[in-house]
N, C-alpha and C positions, 0 to 999 in steps of 0.2 A: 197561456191558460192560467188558473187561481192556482194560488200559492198555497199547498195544502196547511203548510203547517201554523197560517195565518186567517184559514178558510172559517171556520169554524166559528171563530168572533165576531168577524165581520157581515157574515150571513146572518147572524143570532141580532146582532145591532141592528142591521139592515131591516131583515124582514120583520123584528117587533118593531119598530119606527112604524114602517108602513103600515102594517097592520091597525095600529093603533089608530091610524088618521081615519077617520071615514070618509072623507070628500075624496080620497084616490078610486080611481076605475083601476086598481093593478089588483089583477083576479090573479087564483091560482086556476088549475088547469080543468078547463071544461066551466069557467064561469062566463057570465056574458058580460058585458060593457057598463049598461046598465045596473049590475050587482051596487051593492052599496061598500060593499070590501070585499076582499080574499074570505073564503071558505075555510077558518083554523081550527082542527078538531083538538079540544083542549085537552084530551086524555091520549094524545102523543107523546110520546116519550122526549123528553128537553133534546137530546144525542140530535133528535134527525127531525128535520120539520119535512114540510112539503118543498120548501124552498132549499132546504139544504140538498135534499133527493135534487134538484134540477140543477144546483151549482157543482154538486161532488160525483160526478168528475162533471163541468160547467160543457151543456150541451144547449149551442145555441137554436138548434129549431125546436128542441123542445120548448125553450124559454121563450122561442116568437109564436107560440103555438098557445102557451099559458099569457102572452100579453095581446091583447087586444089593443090594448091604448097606454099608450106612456105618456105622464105632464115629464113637462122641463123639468122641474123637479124630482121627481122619481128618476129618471138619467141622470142626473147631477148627483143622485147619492149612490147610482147603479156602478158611473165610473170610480165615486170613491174607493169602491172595493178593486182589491188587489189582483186585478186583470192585467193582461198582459199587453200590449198598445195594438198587433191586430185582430185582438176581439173587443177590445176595445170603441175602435175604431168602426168593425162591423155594426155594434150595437148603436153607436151614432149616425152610421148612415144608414142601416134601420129604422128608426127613431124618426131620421129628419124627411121621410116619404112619408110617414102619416098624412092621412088627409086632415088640412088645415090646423098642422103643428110650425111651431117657429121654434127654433131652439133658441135661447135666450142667451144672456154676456154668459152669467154663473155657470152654464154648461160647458161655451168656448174656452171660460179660464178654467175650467176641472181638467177639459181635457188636454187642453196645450202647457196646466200643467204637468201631465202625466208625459208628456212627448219630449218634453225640453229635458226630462230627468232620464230618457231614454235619448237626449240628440239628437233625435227629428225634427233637425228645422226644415228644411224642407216641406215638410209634411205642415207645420207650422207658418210657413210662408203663405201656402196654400187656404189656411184656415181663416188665418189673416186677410186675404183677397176677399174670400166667400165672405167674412162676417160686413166688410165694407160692400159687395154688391147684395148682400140681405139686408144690408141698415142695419145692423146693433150700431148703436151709439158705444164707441170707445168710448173704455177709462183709463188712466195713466196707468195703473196697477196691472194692468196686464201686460204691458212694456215692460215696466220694470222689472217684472218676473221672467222676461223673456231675456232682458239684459241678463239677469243675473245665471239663468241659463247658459248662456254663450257664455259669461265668464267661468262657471264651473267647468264648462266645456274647454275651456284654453281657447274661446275664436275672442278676444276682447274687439279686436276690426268689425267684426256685426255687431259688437253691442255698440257701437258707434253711429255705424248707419243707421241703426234699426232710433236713435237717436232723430236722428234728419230727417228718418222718415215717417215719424210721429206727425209733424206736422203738414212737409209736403205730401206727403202719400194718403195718411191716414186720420188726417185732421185733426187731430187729438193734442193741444197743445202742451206740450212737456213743461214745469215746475221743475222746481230746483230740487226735486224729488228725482225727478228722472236724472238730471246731469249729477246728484251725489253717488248713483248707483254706475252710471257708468265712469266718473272717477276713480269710484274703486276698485271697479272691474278692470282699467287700464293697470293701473297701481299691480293689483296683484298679479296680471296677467304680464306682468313684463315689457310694458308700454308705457314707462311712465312717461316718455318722452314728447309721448302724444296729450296729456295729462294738461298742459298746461292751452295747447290750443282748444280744446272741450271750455276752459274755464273761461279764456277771454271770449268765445264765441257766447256762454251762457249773459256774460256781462256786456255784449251787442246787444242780445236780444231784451235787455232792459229788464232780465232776470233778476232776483239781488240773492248772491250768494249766501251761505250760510256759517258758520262757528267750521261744520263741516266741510264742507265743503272747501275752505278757505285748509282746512289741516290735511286733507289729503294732498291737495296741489303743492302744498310747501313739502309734501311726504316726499310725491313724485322729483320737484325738481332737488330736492338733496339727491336721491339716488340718482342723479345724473351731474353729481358736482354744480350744479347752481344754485351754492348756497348764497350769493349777494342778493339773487333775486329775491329766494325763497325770505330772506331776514327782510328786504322788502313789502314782501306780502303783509309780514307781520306788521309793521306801521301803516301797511295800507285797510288792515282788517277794520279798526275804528270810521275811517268812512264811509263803511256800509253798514255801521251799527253792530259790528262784532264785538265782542271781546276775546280777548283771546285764554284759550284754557290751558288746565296745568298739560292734558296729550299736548297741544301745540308746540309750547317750548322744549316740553321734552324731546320733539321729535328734532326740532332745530340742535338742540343743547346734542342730543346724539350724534347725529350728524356733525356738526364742528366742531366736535371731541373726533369721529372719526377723520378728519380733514385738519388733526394736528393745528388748531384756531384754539388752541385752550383758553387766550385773551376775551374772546370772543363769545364762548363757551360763560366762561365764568360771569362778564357782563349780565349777559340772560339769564344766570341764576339769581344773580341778587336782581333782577328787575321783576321775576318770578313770585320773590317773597311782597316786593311794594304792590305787584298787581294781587295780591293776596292768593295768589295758588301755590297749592300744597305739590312741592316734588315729591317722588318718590324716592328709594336708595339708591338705583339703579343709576338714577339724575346725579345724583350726588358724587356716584362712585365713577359715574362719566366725565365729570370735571376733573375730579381725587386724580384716577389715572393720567390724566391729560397733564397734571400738576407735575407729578410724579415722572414723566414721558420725561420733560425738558428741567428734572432736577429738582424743581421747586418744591421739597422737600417740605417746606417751610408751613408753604400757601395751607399746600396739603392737610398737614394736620392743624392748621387750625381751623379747616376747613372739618374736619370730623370734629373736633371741640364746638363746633358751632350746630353741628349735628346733635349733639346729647343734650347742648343746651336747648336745643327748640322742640326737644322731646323725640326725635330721633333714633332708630338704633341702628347704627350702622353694621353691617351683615360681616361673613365671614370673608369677602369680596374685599371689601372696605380695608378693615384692618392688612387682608395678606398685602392691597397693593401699597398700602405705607409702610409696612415693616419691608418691604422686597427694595423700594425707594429708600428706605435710611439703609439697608444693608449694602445697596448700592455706591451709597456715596458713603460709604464707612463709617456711618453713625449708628453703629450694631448696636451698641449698649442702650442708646435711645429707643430700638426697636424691641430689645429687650425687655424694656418698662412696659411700652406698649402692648407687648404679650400678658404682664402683667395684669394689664387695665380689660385685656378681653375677657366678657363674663362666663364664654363656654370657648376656651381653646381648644383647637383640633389640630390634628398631625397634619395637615397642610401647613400650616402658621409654626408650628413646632419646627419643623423640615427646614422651611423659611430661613427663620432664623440662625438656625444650625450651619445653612448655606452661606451663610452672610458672613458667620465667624470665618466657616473656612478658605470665605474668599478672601478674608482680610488675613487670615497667615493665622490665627490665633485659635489652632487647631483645640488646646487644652481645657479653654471654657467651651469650644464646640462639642467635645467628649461632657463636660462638665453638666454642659443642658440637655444633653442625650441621657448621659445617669442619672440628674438631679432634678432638675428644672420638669421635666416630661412627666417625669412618676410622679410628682408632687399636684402636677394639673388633673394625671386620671389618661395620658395619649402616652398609646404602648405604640413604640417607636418600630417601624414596619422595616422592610428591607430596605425600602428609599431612603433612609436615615440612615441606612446604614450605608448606602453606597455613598453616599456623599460624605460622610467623614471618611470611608475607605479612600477615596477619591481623593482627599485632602492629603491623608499620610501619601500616598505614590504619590504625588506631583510635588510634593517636600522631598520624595528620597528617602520617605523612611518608611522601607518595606517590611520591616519587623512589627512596629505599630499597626498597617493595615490589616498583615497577619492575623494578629492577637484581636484586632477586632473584630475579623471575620468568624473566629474561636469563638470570641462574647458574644455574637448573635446567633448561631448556632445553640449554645449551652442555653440562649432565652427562645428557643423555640422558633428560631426566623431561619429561613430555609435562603442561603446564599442561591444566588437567581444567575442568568447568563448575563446579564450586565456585571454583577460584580464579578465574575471570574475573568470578565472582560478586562474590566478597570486593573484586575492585578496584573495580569499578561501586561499591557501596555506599561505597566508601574514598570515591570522588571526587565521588559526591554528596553524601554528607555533611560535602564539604568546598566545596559549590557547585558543583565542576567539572564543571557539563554536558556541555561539549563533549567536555571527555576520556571522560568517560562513554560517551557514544557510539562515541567511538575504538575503545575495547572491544567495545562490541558488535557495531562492524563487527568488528575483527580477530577476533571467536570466529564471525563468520558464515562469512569467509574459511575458517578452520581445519573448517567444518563442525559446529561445534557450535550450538546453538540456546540462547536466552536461557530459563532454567526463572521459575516463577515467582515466586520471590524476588527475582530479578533486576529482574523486573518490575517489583515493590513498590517494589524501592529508588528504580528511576526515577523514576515516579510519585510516590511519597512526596515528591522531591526537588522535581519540579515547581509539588506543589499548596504545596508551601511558601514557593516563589519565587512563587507568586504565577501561574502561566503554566496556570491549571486547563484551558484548549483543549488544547494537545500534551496535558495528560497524561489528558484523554478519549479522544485522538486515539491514543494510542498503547494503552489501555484495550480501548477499539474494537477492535481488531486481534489481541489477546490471544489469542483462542478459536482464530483461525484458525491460531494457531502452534501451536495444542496446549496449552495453558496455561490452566487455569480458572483466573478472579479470584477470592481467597479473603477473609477476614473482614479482614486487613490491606487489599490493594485500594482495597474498599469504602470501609473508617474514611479513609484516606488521601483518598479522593476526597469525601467526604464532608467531611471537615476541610476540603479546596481549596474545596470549592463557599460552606461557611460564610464562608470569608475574605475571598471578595470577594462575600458579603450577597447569594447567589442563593438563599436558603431552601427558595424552591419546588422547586431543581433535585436540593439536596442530602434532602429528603423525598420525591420521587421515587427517587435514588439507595439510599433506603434501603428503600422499598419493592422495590427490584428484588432490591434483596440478596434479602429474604425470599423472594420471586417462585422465585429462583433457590438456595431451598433451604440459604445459607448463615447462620448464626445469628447474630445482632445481639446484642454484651457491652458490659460495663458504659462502652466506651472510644467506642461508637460512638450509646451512648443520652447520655454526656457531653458529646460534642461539639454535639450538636443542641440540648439542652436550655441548656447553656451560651452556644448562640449565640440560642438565642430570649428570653434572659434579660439579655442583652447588649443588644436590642433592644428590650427592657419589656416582650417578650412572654409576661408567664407564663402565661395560662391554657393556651399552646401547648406553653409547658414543661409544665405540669402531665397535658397529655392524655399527653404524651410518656414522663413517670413511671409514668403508670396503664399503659402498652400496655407499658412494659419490666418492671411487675411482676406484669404478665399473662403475658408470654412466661416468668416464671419467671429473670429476671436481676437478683441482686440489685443495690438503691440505696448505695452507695455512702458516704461521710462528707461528700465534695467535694459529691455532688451534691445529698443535702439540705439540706448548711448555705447552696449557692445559692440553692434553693426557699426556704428558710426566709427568707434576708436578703430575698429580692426579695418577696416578700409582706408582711414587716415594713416597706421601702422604700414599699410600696404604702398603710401601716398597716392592712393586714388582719392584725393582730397575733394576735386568736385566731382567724384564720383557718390562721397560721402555727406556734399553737398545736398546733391539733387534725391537722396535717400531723406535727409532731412526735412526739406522742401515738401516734398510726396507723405511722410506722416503726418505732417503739418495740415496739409491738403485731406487727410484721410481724417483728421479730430483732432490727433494727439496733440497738446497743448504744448510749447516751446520751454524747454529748460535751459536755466542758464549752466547747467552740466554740460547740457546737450552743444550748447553754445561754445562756453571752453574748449569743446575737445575739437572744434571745428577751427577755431582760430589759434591753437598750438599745430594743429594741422597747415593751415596756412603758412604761418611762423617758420617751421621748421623745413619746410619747401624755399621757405624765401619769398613768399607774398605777401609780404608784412601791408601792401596794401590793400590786397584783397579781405586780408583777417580787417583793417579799420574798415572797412566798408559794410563789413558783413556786423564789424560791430555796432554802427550805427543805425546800422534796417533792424537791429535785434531790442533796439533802444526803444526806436519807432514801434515797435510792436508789442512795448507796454517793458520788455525783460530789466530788471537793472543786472550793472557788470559788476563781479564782486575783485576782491584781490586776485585771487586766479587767474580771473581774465584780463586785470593789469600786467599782472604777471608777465602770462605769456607775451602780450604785446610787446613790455619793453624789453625781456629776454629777444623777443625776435627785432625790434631796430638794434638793437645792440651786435646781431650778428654782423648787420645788414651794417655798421659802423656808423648810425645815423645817433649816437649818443644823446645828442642836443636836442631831438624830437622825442628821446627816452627821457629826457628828465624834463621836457614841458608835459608829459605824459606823467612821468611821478609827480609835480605836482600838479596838478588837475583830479589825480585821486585823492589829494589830500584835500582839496577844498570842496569835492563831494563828500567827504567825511568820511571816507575810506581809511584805514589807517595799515602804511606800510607794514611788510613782517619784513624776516631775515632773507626769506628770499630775495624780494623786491631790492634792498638794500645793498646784498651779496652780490648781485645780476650787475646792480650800476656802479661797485666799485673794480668790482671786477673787468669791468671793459676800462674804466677809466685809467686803470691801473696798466693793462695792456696798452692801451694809446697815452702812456708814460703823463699821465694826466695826475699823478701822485698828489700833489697839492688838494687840487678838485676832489681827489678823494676821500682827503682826511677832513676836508672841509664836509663834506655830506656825513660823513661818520658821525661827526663832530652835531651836527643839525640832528640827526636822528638821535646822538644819545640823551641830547638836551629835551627831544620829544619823546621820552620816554625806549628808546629801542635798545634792549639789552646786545649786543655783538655773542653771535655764539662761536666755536670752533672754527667752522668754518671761514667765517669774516675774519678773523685773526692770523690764519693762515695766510689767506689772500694778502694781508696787510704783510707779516714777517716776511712774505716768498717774494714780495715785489720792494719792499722798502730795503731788503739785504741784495736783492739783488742791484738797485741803484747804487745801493751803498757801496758795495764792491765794485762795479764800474767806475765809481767816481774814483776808489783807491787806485 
């Protein structure tokens, strides 16, 4: 029904319209056809016409009872008014039974606009069929508006068809009016992938795209990562007579700032300036960033210098991400100036800075721009300024300075917040200080704030390290009832305490609760258990430990298989520790030459010195080089083996890979030589190595006295 509180205007517009015309036959009630107009008595009150009496409250037989005859026109302004779609509707199929009425285009597009803002295609579908078996001659405009319906709607796949069926269905040949509306309609509907087959289909039909047309499709295929294509388009635009505009490259220039292309990026901005389009800051700060992303500090700002020279001002945007870029790479004092140079600095940029010092360790000019620097611009420095130089004193250690700072912000009016009470907990555990710890958290209970769950973690963490795993279950325990769920830190945390003091059972329970509870077990919390079962010779416990964390889908680690690996070689399950290497390998994990070492001292110390050169060889092939360790071990193991002479074709061979012997190596081959009474050969290698630089330590000297006194005395 009418909308009351829009009724009122519309009727008053309506019925003086009509009134005024005289060629309508639209009588009011009890006039005949004939009449030359409605019957208006001019000493009615403006409030309430005859017309308003029959729309408020809108009674249709009384209004088919005041019309004898409707033009097209008179329906076409009847549906303007704020009707509801089925009275609407009645009033059309009313209407369209007059004898020797045709409802015309104007009336179909009033009302199929009314129906598409209501969803009823359907009903719209049907309209569509009727106006083709009545002949109205289509015109594109009522496509389009029907496209553009479905796209408000979310169906972009019918503004498609309804595409196709312009001309198969409906004869009405579609313009590149119609394929720009349903470009857009895919674009924002979340199809942009369809986007580009609409376009080459418009360019079959011997269409010639448009400036538009041409900037949507390149919109689409960025959002689906094809940006080689989409920079395609753009040289392909001038064959159809396009030029390309400043939207265009922006939209490219965005996109491969997002796709980390900042080369690429940059190109297209200075091609921007030759095609004479104006970027806006946005452009600018999309490169700036991208500059800034991979360090290019430099590019950067000269890339804002070339902003103010072309008349430019680069925004708040601008400046933060070059001062965040020189405070990053430790050029604070440069970003300092820059602060300088900004015409209206703000506490984001202030903050910035302040950050930057504290990252570089130079906590006292950070204080320095916090008292000085800030008050002098007009930016009264808020709690976040304040946490961040608090932050800087606890992670130096100096918990007296964040104190007294926490003082100074308070005596200026800034209300310490749960982050900062946070940041000192963690300062004081991490420096042992439990008790002040707690201090804090009484004083944020006082103040009414509650400990979040980082706060939590810090405590905890701080406990199971000391060693006190009781409080920090105990305090654990109590967690939920604060509001605080224990999350994957927690866990690892308690789980580490439980390891420490060799409760096994407790902390495998602990970890099953995690899962229990929904939280997901990583590579830090499958480390600690596995490392403490291996710590305790327990590998086959490690090993289930490994199977269940690459069942869960969390990858193995370097640390943790070159553990597996030693502690099953310790075991001399050697190709047990094999085919465990083998199987990560097979599973992603990339080959170390850690991993490798401990696999052929494995060998070695079994006595398969050539099992380990074989394994050394596949490991060669498979890109790893062997460092001294791995010569190491090798010639320590021919040496057992008494194959001396393939030890020392092996010492050198490392030396003319460019390897360069230590004490070991050296130690390993006098020492056998010296046992198989080869003393000469030994002093002679001595003799080579100190000429190439090899200092003889302790140990070498020993070897030489223990065996040279011992021949000595034989001979005596």
């Amino acid at each position: 029904m009418l909308k009351r509180f829009k009724l009122s205007h519309y009727v008053r517009q309506s019925s003086h319209f009509l009134c005024q015309n005289p060629s309508y036959a639209f009588c009011s009630a009890g006039s005949k056809p004939s009449d030359s107009g409605p019957v208006v008595n001019s000493h009615e009150s403006e409030s309430e016409t005859d017309w308003e009496g029959l729309l408020k409250p809108f009674d249709l037989e009384k209004l088919r009872k005041s019309l004898n005859w409707i033009t097209p026109f008179q329906l076409r302004k009847l549906l303007e008014l704020p009707l509801d779609v089925p009275t609407s509707m009645e009033i059309f199929q009313w209407a369209g039974k007059q004898k020797g009425y045709c409802h015309t285009f104007d009336v179909y597009y009033t009302l199929i606009d009314k129906l598409g803002a209501a969803a009823e295609f359907k009903v719209i579908d049907r309209l569509l069929l009727e106006m083709k078996e009545e002949g109205v001659v289509f015109k594109e405009s009522l496509f389009m508006l029907i496209m553009k319906c479905y796209g408000r709607a979310g169906f972009p796949g019918q503004a498609t068809r309804l595409l196709l069926d312009m001309r198969n269905v409906f004869s009405c040949e579609p313009t590149f009016k119609s394929y720009n509306v349903v470009l857009e309609v895919l674009v924002a509907g979340n199809c942009p992938q369809v986007a580009p087959n609409v376009f080459y289909e418009m360019l079959n039909k011997g269409i010639s795209p448009t400036v538009y047309s041409f900037g949507v499709v390149m919109k689409a295929l960025c959002l689906v990562n094809e940006m080689d294509t989409a920079c395609s388009f753009l040289r392909d635009m001038t064959k159809h007579g396009c030029v390309p505009t400043a939207v265009v490259y922006q939209t490219l220039i965005h996109a491969l700032f997002k796709a980390n292309r900042v080369n690429e990026a940059s190109k297209l901005l200075e091609e921007m300036f030759l095609m004479g389009c104006t970027p806006d800051v946005e452009t600018f700060n999309d490169v700036i960033i991208g500059l800034c992303k991979v360090d290019r500090i430099h590019e950067a700002a000269k890339l804002v210098d070339r902003m103010l020279v072309r008349g430019f001002t680069p925004n708040s945007v601008t400046y933060g991400v070059l001062m965040h870029g020189l405070c990053r790479t430790s050029r604070v004092d440069e970003a300092k100036v820059l602060l300088s140079k900004v015409p209206q600095p703000n506490i984001v940029l202030c903050n910035t800075l302040i950050n930057g010092y504290v990252r570089n360790g130079r906590l006292d000019e950070a204080k320095e721009v916090l008292n000085e620097s800030m008050l002098a611009t007009g930016c009264r420095p808020d709690v976040y300024t304040y946490n961040i130089l608090i932050n800087g004193f606890c992670k130096k250690g100096l918990m007296v300075s964040a104190l007294e700072t926490v003082r100074e912000m308070e005596s200026r009016g800034c209300k310490p917040n749960v982050i900062t009470y946070t940041i000192l907990i963690d300062g004081f555990c991490k420096e042992g200080l439990l008790e002040e710890a707690r201090y804090i958290v009484d004083e944020m209970s006082v103040r009414g704030l509650s400990l979040n769950t980082v706060g939590y973690n810090c405590i905890i963490r701080a406990l199971c390290k000391d060693g006190d795993i009781h409080e920090a279950l105990r305090i654990f325990s109590g967690m939920s009832s604060k509001g605080c769920k224990p999350d994957i830190f927690t866990y690892n945390s308690l789980i580490y305490g439980l390891c420490k003091v060799d409760q096994m059972e407790e902390a495998l329970g602990m970890y099953r609760d995690m899962l229990l509870e929904g939280v997901i077990a990583n590579t830090v919390t499958y480390n600690t258990l596995i490392r403490a079962f291996l710590g305790k010779g327990a590998t086959e416990d490690a090993l289930k430990l490994v199977n269940d964390m690459l069942f869960r889908g969390c990858p193995l680690d370097e640390i943790t298989s070159n553990g597996i690996i030693k502690a099953l070689c310790n075991d001399g399950a050697v190709d047990k520790a094999l085919g465990f290497f083998e199987e990560m390998i097979r599973k992603g994990l990339n080959p170390h030459v850690i991993s490798c070492n401990i696999l052929i001292n494995g060998f070695c110390r079994i006595g398969k010195v050539q099992n380990s050169l074989d394994f050394l060889r596949d490991m060669i092939h498979r890109g790893l080089t062997p460092d001294i360790v791995t010569y190491n071990s090798l010639i320590n193991g021919l040496c057992k083996m008494g194959h001396i002479r393939e030890a020392l074709n092996l010492f050198d061979k490392l030396q003319t890979e460019g390897i360069s012997p230590d004490a070991i190596t050296y130690n390993t081959l006098i020492t056998s030589q010296c046992r198989e009474n080869m003393l000469n050969d030994a002093y002679v290698l001595l003799s080579r190595g100190v000429a190439n630089g090899f200092v003889p330590n302790d140990v070498t000297w020993y070897i030489l006295v223990r065996y040279f006194v011992k021949e000595g005395n034989e001979d005596w």
